[in-house]
N, C-alpha and C positions, 0 to 999 in steps of 0.2 A: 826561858820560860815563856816568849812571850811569842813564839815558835809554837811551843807545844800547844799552846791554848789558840793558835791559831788555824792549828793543822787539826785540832780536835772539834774546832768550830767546822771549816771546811769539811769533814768527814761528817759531822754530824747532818750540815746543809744536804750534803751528796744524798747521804743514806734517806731522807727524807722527800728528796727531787724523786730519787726513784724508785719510792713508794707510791708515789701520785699514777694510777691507773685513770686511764678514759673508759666512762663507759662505751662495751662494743653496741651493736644495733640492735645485739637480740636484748637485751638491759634494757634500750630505750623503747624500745616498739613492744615491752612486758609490759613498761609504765603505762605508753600509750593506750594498750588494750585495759589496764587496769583502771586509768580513768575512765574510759569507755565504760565498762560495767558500773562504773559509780554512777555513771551520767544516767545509765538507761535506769538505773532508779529514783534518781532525781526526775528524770523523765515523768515518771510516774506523777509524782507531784505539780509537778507542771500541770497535766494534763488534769487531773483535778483542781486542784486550783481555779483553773480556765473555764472550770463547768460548775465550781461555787460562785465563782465573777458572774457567769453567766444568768444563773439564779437570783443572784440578788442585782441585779440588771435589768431581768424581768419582771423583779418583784414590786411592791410600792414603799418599797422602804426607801429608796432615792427620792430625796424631795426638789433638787436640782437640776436644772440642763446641764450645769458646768460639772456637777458628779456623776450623772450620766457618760458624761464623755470622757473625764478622768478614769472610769469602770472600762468603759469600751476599749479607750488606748492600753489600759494594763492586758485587755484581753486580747487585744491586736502582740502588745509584745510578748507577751506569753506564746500566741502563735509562732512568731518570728523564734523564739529561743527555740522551739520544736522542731521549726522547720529547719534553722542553721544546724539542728544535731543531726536532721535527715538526712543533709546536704553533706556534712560532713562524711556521714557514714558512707554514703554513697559511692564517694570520690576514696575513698580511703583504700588503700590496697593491703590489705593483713598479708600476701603471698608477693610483697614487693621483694625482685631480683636486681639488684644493678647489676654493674658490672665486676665492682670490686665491694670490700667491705665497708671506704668509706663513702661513697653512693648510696648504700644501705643506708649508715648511719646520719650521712644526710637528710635523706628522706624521712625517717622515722624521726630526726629532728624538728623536721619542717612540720610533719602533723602533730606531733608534740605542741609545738608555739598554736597550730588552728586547733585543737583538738581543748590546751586551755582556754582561748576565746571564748570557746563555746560554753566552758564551764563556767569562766567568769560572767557569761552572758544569763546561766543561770542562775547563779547565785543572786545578781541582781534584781532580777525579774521575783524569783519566787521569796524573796525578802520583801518587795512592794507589793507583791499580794500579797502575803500573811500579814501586813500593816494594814491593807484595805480590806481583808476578810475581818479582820480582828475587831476595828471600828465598826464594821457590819454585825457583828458577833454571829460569823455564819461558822456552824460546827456540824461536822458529817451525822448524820440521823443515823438510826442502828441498820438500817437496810442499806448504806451505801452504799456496797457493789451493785446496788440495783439500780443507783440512779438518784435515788431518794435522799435530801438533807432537810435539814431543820434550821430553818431560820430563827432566832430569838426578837421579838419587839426589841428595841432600845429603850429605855427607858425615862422618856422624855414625856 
């Protein structure tokens, strides 16, 4: 008995071992460009964000030096999360050849790990502006693609 339950355990291990597939590179480098598209909308936000900082920056609704400069840093790293996705994109090869398949999967592994950086970079970023817009109570006015937002007084 204690055969058969052993030889059914092993069989069952086996069958399971090799079930386990690796993703190949075209998997990995699908994801990669999939986050990519996630990002360049994120992007989006960013880059607004960066121009309601901006506004309420210039406005006189800051009554501090020290929130002054707590606005400017958010909008300095807002820059930096933009520009690491530039940089990223830049350097990124979508028509990468090695020489074999795991060269490939290499590579699209390696931007995979820079490619989340950069996502995590944004999430952080555009999570401290929407806490420092929110306190500001700055909300986009109905012209906003034009440039135009609406600050609300606080009500102090």
């Amino acid at each position: 008995m204690k055969k058969i339950i052993t030889l059914a355990f092993c069989s069952i291990v086996f069958l399971f071992s090799a079930c386990k597939t690796e993703p190949d590179s075209k998997a990995v480098k699908k994801e990669v460009l999939n986050i990519h598209d996630k990002l360049m909308m994120d992007g989006e936000k960013v880059v607004k964000n960066k121009m309601k900082l901006d506004s309420v920056l210039k406005s006189d609704q800051i009554k501090s030096t020290e929130d002054s400069l707590k606005v400017a840093d958010l909008i300095n790293r807002l820059n930096k999360a933009d520009e690491d996705m530039m940089d990223w994109m830049h350097f990124f090869k979508d028509d990468f050849k090695g020489k074999n398949e795991q060269e490939d999967l290499d590579y699209y592994k390696s931007q995979m790990v820079k490619v989340r950086l950069v996502e995590d970079g944004y999430i952080k970023v555009t999570r401290a502006s929407d806490s420092v817009l929110k306190v500001y109570k700055v909300t986009p006015g109905e012209k906003w693609r034009w440039g135009i937002i609406s600050i609300k007084a606080s009500p102090n």
